[in-house]
N, C-alpha and C positions, 0 to 999 in steps of 0.2 A: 398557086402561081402568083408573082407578087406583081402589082398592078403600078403601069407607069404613075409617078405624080402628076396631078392633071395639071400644074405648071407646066409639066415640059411642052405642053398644047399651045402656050399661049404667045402670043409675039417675043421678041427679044425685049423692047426697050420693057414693056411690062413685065415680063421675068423678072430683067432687072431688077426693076422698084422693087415687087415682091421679096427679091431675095435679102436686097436690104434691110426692109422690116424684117423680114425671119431674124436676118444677123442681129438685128440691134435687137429684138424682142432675147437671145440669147445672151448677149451683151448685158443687156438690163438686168437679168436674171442671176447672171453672174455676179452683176456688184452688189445686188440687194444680198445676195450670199455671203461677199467677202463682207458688207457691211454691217453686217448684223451675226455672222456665225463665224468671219474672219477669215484667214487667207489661207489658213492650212487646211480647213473645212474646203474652201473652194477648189483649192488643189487638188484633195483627195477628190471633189465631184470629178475633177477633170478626167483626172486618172484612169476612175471608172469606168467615165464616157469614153476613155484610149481603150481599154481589156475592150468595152462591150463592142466597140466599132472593129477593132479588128477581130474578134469571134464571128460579127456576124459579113465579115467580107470586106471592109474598108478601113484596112487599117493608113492611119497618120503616118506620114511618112516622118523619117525619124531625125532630125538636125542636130548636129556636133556642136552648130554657132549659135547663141543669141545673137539681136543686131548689133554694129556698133556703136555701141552706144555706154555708158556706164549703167554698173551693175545696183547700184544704191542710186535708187531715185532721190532730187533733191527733196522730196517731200519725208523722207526716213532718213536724211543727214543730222545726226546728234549735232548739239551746241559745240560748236569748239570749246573747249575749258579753258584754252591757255591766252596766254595775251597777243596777237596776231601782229600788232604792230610792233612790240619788242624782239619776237621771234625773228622776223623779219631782218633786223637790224642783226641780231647776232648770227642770223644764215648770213648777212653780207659780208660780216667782219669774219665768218671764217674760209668761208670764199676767197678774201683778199688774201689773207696769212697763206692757204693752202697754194694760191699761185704764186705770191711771194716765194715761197721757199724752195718749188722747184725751179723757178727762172729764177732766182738766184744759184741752185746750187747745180745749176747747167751755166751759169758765165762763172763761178768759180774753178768750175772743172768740166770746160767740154764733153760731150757723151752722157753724164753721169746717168740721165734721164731721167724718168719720172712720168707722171700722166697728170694734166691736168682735165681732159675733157669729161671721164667718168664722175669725177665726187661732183663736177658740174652739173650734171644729168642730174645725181644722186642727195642732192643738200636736204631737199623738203622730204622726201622720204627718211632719210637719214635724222634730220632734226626732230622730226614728228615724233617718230621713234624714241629716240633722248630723251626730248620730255614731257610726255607721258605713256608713254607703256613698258620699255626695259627694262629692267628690275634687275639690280643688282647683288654682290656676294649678302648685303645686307637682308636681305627677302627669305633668307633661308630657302627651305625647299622649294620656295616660289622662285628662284633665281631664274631667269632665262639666258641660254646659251646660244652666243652669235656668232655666224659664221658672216664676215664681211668680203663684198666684192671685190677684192683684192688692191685693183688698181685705185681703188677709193681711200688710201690710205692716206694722200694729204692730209685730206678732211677730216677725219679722224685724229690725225696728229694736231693739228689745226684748231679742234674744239679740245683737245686737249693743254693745250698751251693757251687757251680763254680762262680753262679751268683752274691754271695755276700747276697743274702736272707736270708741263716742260718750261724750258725757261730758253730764251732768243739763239742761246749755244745752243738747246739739243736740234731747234730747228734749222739753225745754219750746217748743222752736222746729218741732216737728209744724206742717207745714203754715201753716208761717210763714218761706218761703224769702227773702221782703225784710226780716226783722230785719235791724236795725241793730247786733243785741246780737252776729250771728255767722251763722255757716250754718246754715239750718233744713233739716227734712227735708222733702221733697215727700209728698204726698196716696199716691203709687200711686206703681210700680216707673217713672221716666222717666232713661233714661242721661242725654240732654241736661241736666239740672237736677243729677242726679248721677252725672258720668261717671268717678269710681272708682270706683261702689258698683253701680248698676244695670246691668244688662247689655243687656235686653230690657224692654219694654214689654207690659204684658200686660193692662191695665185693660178697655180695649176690649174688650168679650166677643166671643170667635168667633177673636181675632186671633193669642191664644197658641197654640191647637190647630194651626192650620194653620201657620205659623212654623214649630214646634218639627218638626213632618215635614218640612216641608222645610231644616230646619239639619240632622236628622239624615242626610238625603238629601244633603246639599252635606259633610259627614264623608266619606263611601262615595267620593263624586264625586274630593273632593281627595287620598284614600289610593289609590283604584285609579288618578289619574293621575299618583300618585308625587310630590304638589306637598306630603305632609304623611305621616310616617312611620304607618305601620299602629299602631290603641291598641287600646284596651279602653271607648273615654270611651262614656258614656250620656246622651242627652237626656230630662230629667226634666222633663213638663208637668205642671203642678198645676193641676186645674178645678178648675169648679163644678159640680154638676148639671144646675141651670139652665142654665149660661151652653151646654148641649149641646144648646139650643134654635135656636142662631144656625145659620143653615147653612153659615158659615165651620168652625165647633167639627167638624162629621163631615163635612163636603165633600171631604177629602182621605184619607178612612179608606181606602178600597181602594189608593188609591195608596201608602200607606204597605204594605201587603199586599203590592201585586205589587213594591214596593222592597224585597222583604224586611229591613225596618230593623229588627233585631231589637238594633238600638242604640238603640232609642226605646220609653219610658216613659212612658203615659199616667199620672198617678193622680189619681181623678178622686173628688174628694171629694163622695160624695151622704148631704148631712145631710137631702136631700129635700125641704127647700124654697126656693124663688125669693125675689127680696125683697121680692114683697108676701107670700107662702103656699104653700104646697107645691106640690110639681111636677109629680106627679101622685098627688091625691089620690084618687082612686077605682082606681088600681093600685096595681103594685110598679115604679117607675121601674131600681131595680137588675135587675129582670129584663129591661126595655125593653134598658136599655143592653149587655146580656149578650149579646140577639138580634143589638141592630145591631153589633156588636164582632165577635162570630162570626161574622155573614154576611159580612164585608167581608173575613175572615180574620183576625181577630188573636188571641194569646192572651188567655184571660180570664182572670183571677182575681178572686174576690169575696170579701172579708172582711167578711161578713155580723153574725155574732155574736161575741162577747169568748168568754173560755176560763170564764166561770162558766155559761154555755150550756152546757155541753159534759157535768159532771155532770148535766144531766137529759137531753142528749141520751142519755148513757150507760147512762141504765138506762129507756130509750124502746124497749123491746123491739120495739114492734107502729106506731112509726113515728107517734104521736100527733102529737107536738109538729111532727114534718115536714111532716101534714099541714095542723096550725093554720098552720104558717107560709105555707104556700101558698094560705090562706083570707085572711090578711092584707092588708091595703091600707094604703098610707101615711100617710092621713089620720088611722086608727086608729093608727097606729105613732108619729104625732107625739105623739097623747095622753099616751102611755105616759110617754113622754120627759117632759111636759110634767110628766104630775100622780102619777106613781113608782108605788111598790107595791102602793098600794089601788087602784087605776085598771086594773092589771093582772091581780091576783089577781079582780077582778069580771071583768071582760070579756075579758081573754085566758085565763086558764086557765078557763075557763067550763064545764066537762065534767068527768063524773065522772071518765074518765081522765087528764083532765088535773090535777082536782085530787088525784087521787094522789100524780100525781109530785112535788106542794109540798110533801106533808102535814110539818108540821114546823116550815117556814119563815111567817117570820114579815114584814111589809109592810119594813122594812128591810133582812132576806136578798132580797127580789124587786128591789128599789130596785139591789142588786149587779149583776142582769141587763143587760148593756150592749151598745152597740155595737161590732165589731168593729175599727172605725177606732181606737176610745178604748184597745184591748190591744197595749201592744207588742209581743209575742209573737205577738202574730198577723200586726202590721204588719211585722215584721220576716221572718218567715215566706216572707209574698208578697213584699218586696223581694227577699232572699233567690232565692227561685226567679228571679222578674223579668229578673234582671240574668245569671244563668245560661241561660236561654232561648234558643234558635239557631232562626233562619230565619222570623220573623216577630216585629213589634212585639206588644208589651204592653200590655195596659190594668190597671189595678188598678182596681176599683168596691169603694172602705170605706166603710162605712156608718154614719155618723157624728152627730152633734145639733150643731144649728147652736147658737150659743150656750152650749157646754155649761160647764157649775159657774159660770155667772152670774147662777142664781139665778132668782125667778119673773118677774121684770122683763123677762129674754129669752130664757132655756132654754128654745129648741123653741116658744118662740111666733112668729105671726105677722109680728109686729110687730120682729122679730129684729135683721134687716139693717139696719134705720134707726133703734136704739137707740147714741144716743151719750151718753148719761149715767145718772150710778146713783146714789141717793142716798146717803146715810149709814148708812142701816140695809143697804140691797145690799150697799155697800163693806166693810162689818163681816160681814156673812154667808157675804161673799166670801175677805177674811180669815182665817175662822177653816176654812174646805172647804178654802182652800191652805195654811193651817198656817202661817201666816208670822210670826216676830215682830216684828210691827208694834203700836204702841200707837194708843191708837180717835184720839187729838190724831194722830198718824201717817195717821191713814186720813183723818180728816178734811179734813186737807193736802193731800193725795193725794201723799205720800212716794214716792219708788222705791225701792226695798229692793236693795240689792248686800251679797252676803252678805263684798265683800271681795277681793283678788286674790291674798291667800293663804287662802281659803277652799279646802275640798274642791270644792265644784259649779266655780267660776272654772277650777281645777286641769285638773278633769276635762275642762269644753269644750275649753280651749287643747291640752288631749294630745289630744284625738280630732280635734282639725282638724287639728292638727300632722301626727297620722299618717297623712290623706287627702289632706295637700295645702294647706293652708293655708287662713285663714278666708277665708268667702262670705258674702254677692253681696260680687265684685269684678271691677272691670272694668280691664285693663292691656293696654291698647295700644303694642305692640312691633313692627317688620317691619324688614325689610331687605330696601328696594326697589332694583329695578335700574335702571339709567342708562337715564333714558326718550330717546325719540328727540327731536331738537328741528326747528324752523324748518326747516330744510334736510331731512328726510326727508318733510316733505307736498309740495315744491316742484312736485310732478308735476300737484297739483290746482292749481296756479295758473297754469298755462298752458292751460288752457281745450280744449275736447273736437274743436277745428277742426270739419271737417264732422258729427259724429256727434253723433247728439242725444243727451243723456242728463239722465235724472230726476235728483235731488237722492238720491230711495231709493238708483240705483244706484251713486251716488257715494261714498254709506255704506257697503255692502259691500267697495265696491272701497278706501274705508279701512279699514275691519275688517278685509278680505282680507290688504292690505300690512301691519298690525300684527302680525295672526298670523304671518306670514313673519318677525318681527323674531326675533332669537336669542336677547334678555335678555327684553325683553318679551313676545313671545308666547304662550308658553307660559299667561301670566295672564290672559290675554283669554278671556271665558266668552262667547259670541253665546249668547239667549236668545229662542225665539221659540214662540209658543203653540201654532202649528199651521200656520203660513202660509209657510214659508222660502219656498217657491214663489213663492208670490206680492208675497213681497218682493225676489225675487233673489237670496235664500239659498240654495238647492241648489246650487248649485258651489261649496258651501263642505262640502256635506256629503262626498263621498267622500276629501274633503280631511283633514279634520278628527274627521270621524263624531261622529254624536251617541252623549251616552252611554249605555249599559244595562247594569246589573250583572250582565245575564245576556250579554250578550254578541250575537250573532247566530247563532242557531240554525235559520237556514233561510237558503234561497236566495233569493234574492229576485228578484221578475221580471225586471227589468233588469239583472239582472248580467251582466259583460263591456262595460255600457256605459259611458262618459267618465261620467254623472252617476249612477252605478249609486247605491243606498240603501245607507246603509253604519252600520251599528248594531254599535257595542262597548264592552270592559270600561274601556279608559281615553278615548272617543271624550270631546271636547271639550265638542261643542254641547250644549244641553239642551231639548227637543221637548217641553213641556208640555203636549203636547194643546191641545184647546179648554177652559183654564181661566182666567182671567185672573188670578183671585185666587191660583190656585198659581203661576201663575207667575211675578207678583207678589213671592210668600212665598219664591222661590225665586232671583230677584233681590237679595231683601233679605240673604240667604244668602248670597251670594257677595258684598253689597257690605257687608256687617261681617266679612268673612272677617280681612280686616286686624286688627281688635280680636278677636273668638275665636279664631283661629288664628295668627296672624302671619303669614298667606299674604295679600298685598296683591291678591286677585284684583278685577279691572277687569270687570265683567258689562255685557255690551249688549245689555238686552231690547225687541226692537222687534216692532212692534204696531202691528195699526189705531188709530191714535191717538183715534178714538171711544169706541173699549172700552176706555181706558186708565183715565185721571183719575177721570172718568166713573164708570167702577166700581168701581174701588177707592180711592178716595179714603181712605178709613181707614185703609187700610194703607200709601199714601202719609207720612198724620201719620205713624204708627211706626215708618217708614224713617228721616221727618229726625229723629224724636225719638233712636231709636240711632244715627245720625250714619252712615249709611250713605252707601256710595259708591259712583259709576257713574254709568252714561248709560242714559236710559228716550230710548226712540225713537218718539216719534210718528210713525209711516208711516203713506202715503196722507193725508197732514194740510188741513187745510182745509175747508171749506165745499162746495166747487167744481169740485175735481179727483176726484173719486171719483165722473163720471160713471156715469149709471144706478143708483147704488146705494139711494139715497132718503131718507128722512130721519131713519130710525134712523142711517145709515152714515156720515152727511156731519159733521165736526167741527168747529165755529164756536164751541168753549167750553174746548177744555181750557187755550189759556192763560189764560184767567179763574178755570180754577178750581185752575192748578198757583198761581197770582198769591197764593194766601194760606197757601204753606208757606214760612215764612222763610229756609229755606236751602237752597231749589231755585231754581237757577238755569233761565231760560228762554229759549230761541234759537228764533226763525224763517227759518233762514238760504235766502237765494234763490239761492247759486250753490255751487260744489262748494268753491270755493277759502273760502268763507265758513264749512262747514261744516269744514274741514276744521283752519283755524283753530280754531275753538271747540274740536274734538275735542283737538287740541293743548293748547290750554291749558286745556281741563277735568282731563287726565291729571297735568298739571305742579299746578293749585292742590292738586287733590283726594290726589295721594299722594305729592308731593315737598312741596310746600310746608303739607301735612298741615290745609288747612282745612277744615271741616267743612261741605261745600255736597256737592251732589248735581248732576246736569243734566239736562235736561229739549230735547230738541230736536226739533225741527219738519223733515219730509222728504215731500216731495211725489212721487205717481207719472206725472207729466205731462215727458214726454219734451222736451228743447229743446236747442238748442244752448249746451253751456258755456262764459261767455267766459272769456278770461285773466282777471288781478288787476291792474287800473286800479292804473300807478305814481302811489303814493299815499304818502308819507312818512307811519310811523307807522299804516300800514295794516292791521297785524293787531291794534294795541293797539284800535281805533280799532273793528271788528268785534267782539272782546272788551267796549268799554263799550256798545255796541250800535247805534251811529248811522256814518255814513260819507257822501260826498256822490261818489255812484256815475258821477253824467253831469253834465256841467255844459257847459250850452247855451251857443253860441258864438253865438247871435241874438242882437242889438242892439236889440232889441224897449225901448220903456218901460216895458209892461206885463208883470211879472215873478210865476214862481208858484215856487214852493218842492214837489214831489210828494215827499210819503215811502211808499215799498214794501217790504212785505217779504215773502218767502215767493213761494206762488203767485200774489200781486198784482203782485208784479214788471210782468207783463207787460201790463196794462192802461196804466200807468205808461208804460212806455216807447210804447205807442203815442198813448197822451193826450197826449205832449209834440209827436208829429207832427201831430196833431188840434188843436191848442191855437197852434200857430202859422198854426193861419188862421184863426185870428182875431185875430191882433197880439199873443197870448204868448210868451212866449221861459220855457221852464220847467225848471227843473234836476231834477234826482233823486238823492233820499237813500235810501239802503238801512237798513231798520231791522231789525236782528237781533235786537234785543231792548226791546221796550217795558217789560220792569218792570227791567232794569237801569236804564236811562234813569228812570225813574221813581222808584226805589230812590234812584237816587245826586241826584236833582235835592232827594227828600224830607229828606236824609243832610243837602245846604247848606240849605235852607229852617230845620232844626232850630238846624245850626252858628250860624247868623246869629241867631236869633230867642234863643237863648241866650249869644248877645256881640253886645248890640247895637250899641255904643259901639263893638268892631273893626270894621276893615275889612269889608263885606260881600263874602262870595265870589258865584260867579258857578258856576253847576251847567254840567257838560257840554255838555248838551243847550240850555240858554238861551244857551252860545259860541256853538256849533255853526248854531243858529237863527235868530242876532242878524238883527233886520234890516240890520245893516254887512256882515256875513257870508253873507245871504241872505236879499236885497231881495224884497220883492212876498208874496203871500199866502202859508199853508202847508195846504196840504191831504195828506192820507193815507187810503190804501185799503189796506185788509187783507183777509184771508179770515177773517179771525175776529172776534168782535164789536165795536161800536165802541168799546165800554165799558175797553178794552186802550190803545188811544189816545187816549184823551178824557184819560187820566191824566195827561198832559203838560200841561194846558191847566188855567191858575196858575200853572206854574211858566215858559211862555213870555212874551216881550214881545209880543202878539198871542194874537190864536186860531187854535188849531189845527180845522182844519172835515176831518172824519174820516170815511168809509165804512168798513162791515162789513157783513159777512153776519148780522143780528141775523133771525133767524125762524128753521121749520122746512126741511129740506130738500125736495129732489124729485127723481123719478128722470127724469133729463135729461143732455142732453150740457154739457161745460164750457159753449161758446157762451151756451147758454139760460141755463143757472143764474149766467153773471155778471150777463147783462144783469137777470135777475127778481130778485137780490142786488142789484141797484143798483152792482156793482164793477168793472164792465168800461170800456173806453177810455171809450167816449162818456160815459158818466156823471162819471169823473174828469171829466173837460171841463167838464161844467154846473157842477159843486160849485166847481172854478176861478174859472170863470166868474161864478156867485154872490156868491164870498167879492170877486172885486175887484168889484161891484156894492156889495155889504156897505162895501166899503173906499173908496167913491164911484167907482171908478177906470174903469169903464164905467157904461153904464146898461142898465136892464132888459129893454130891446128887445134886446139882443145876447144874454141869457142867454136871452129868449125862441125867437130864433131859432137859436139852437142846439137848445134841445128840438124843434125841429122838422125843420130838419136831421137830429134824430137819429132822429126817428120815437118822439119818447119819449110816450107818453099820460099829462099830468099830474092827471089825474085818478084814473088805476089806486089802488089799496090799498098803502099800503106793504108789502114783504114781512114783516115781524114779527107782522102780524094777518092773513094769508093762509094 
């Protein structure tokens, strides 16, 4: 039985004393350890002393926070290297430039907007950065790639135009990219608008966080497959507080953890508040962010307080000040910021011991009291460590004032982020805190001040980017692609599957499969799939290729010794995102700008239920095409109707309506293997030999059929590429003539409507349509040509040759799997109308059969809508269409499916 301690005998105040000595005799013990065996040694005791205490019944209870307090004691702060007082001078001088230009280019043109409060929070983290840690295209594999806080873009243009990269036009030209006077800059970071200068898109809150781990992730991916020589380079994201609201922003924290990316750089600038108000006022948000950072695993560091903190931390014997700051909330912390030293000295130092530690100091020594983010020493500190750190990513949390030295107009107010203009009296108050020699007629102008390019500040940026690697943001697109395969290496898919039925899905692997087999090409080929290889007919690709894991595979896995065993390693190909779509997404996007951050041309094919595709990540869609990324997104299981029993979350009838409004995504629905296989061909050839900046988007169904050959067709893959082709062409002599266009899993309604359709005296051809917005695209292309030369010649679109009533007499109807609204787009720009089914409603969980006929898209329905359109045309009358609905068993009275 274990025997009380004979302290617990003994009075309190004596307890006391005792327990003290014990403390400090442990205390003692500890530093004689870290002193002499050092701090990791001491930590492992600690450690220990945690296992043995809760083994033997008192375990430590477990804390998410250290205090508030900064994470690098000033006693482990490196020398700063750089010159503190020069820096200085050129953080002010681009401070001024960056709000010059947007209160300039809001009284030039009302609205235009801009933000000045963020790159004001953001300059000493930002400038730190510059010069000395970035590393530019010059660094080789050491390069680091940045992802920039969007609205921080003054700044960025601002030290740009120090550097000699813009000149007074490109800056009067903010957010004025259609002057006429020259190239303006765009609002936010968009490569597409400027593809020397921007790299990544990052506006979109949520978007940058997630990217930037998975670009770190696809570094690891390309060096351990030997496609990109082993560096040193770092991915530097720059948040917001706020924007760590989005559940894009920490959705992928843990996964950055178990990638151990400890080549990735959060720094996450919390001035604390959002753009209506602070983030969380009635906490401490930096202590928020510390928890979720820690839990997920990654390192933290917080630059909490500047180094004028530090003399009072310093003679805080008894831990005052530690504990105020843990009394703190945000709300109060914005005040400070707001209304300086009297505001402080009353309600922060509010205690006798606290006001001890001032006695002396006076409302403009308290006003010194600053933010951690605002000290370069400090900032430099954490980078510092940052970049040294092994075996897990990094987050920096600097504590910084949103608008800071701007004055009462937006320092730490409210009303911060949507302050884009400053008067006369601001501009001059502004002025004289940055020290600039400007005259008030200067300020009133709103001059940009360049101290010069044989100035010392000029000097000094060009040598510190020099000696990183050259100036940033820049974007240089370089590769050296290998001889793709052409025409004659698909030929296998154009002889068609004889007896064996096969999906569209299985025809995709079995072209991914034979690309991977290529000897130049293969290698570049990334398959990308969320969670479902299975279910796609991916797994015989995996003990092939292996998916990747930086750990490699550390177990047995249950199936090994078999043909499909699970096969997970260091340089394994595939990439198994889990159930994420938006990572895997961000992870696509990785591999298809590989070409422009790395010079590695890799080719990514991420396929997916094509429900969960568009659908959900739509926004990161936009800032794929906006970086001008490249690859194949795979719609699998695609359609309305073929993803029997799954229901109506599962079934897709939208995404090419909703891929239809990214400009330079191409969209394919292709209905046979040889159709597909073509597209794949020549998506390879535009996107990385012929170097356009499109993307593709393709449609693959899992409904098993027999594949036919490739109808001798002259001009037959051009012709599948512009999206139209005329697949069957009816040898009935009928006079009553239909036109059916299919594409996808409609195909086969189509071809049975044409056997249905001739008994009743039509004679019907079929057109395969692989893509309704090329066809649309290219029809809208001549409607413009003409409508802007009126007096030439008018051309004639694709699709209105192809359509001609000369070319193909009698009605035109079309049935798709997906809404009508895809094909209605044709109709204006034909000689006639186009009369069109789709699957417009909600799904159900049903077999194909039911859900064409309840879709409206199955044979007999093409039939009526035929039928209609030559009633429509005079060309029958209404008793034939009627008795066909009858015939068909169809009830015309039921609900349409779109309100069902």
């Amino acid at each position: 039985m274990t025997q009380p301690h004979p302290r617990a005998k003994l009075p309190a105040t004596e307890r006391d004393n005792l327990n003290e000595i014990e403390k400090q005799e442990w205390l003692d013990s500890l530093a004689f350890v870290m002193a002499n065996a050092g701090n990791e040694r001491a930590a492992q005791l600690l450690e220990d002393l945690d296992y043995y205490a809760y083994f033997h019944g008192a375990p430590i209870q477990f804390k998410q926070n250290t205090p508030y307090l900064n994470t690098i004691g000033t006693e482990h702060q490196p020398v700063y290297p750089g010159d503190i007082a020069l820096e200085l001078k050129i953080r002010n001088i681009i401070r001024w430039n960056a709000v010059a230009m947007v209160v300039k280019a809001n009284k030039n043109s009302e609205g235009i907007g801009g933000h000045l409060a963020s790159y004001a929070s953001t300059a000493e983290l930002l400038e730190v950065g510059f010069n000395h840690f970035f590393r530019g295209h010059g660094a080789g594999q050491d390069r680091d790639l940045l992802f920039y806080q969007g609205h921080t873009s003054p700044g960025i243009y601002s030290r740009s135009f120090l550097e000699g990269r813009f000149d007074e036009g490109h800056l009067n030209r903010f957010r004025r990219e259609l002057s006429k006077e020259g190239p303006g800059l765009s609002s936010y970071p968009h490569p597409w608008l400027m593809p020397d200068y921007w790299e990544f898109p990052t506006v979109s809150m949520g978007l940058g966080p997630i990217q930037a781990i998975y670009q770190a992730r696809f570094i690891k991916y390309l060096e351990n497959r030997k496609l990109k020589p082993a560096g040193d380079a770092k991915v530097w994201a720059f948040l917001g507080d706020g924007e760590m609201d989005e559940p894009q922003s920490i959705g992928a924290l843990r996964f950055a953890a178990y990638e151990n990316l400890d080549n990735l750089i959060f720094v996450l600038n919390a001035n604390l508040q959002r753009l209506d108000g602070p983030v969380r006022a009635n906490s401490k948000v930096i202590q928020e962010f510390e928890a979720l950072f820690r839990g997920a695993g990654w390192n933290v560091i917080k630059v909490v307080w500047d180094g004028k903190w530090d003399e009072l931390l310093s003679k805080d014997y008894n831990g005052t000040i530690v504990k105020r700051f843990e009394l703190l909330v945000d709300g109060e912390s914005q005040r400070y910021a707001a209304f300086g030293g009297k505001e402080l000295r009353e309600n922060f130092f509010n205690t006798p011991e606290l006001k001890a530690l001032i006695e002396g100091w006076s409302d403009a020594d308290l006003e010194l009291l600053n933010r951690g983010g605002h000290d370069v020493n400090k900032v430099y500190a954490a980078y510092s460590s940052a970049i040294q750190h092994k075996g897990s990513p990094t987050v920096i949390i600097a504590r910084t004032i949103k608008g800071y030295a701007l004055g009462e107009s937006a320092m730490a107010r409210n009303v911060a982020h949507n302050v884009k203009k400053l008067d006369f009296g601001a501009l001059k108050t502004l002025r004289d805190t940055l020290k600039l020699p400007l005259t008030d007629d200067q300020v009133e102008h709103l001059d940009y001040y360049t101290p010069g390019p044989n100035s010392p500040e000029v000097k000094y940026i060009l040598e510190r980017r020099a000696a990183l690697g050259g100036q940033i943001p820049a974007r240089h697109v370089e590769y050296q692609m290998p001889e793709v395969p052409g025409q004659d290496f698909y030929q296998e898919f154009t002889k068609g599957s004889g007896e064996r039925e096969v999906s569209t899905t299985m025809a995709l692997v079995q072209v991914i499969s034979k690309l991977l087999r290529d000897k130049e090409l293969g290698k570049l080929i990334v398959p990308i799939v969320p969670d479902e290889a299975r279910t796609f007919g991916m797994d015989a690709l995996v003990p092939r290729i292996g998916i990747y894991s930086p750990r490699g595979q550390t177990y047995k896995p249950v199936d090994s010794g078999s043909l499909m065993a699970y096969k997970e390693s260091k340089d394994g190909q595939m990439l198994e995102e889990g159930i994420t779509e938006d990572g895997a997404t961000a992870s696509w996007i990785a591999a298809g700008t590989s070409y422009a951050t790395h010079g590695v041309p890799t080719i990514p094919f991420y396929v997916f239920y094509s429900m969960f595709g568009l659908q959900r990540v739509g926004d990161l869609i936009w800032a794929a095409a906006d970086q001008k990324a490249k690859g194949f997104l795979i719609g699998a299981t695609a359609g309305r109707t073929t993803l029997a029993g799954e229901g109506l979350q599962h079934q897709d009838g939208n995404s090419l309506l909703q891929g239809y409004v990214v400009p330079n995504l191409r969209m394919y629905d292709p209905a046979f293997a040889y159709e597909l296989a073509a597209i794949v061909e020549d998506g390879i050839k535009k996107m990385y030999v012929d170097g356009e900046d499109v993307f593709y988007y393709i449609m693959v169904d899992n409904e098993n059929e027999i594949q036919p050959a490739a109808p001798d067709i002259e001009g037959l893959h051009d012709a599948i590429v512009k999206g139209l082709y005329r697949f069957q062409k009816s040898e009935n002599k009928a006079k009553l003539r239909a036109q059916l266009l299919a594409s996808g899993p409609a195909m086969g309604a189509a071809q049975e409507a044409v056997k249905l359709l001739e008994g009743y005296g039509v004679a019907a051809d079929i057109w395969s349509v692989t893509s309704y917005k090329q066809l649309h695209q290219e029809a809208l292309a001549v409607q413009r040509r003409n409508m802007l030369h009126p007096t030439a010649t008018q051309e004639v679109s694709y699709v209105a040759q192809q359509l001609s009533k000369d070319n193909a007499p009698g009605v035109l109807v079309s049935v798709s799997d997906y809404v009508k609204l895809g094909a209605d787009g044709l109709n204006g720009h034909l000689d006639r109308k186009l009369w069109t089914l789709g699957t417009d409603g909600f799904g159900r969980s049903e077999a194909r059969a039911e859900l064409r006929d309840f879709f409206e898209v199955d044979a007999k329905h093409v039939t009526v809508m035929a039928l209609y359109a030559l009633l429509r045309d005079g060309k029958v009358k209404g008793e034939v269409v009627a008795k066909a609905i009858s015939d068909f068993g169809i009830d015309p009275e039921r609900l349409a499916p779109v309100v069902r």
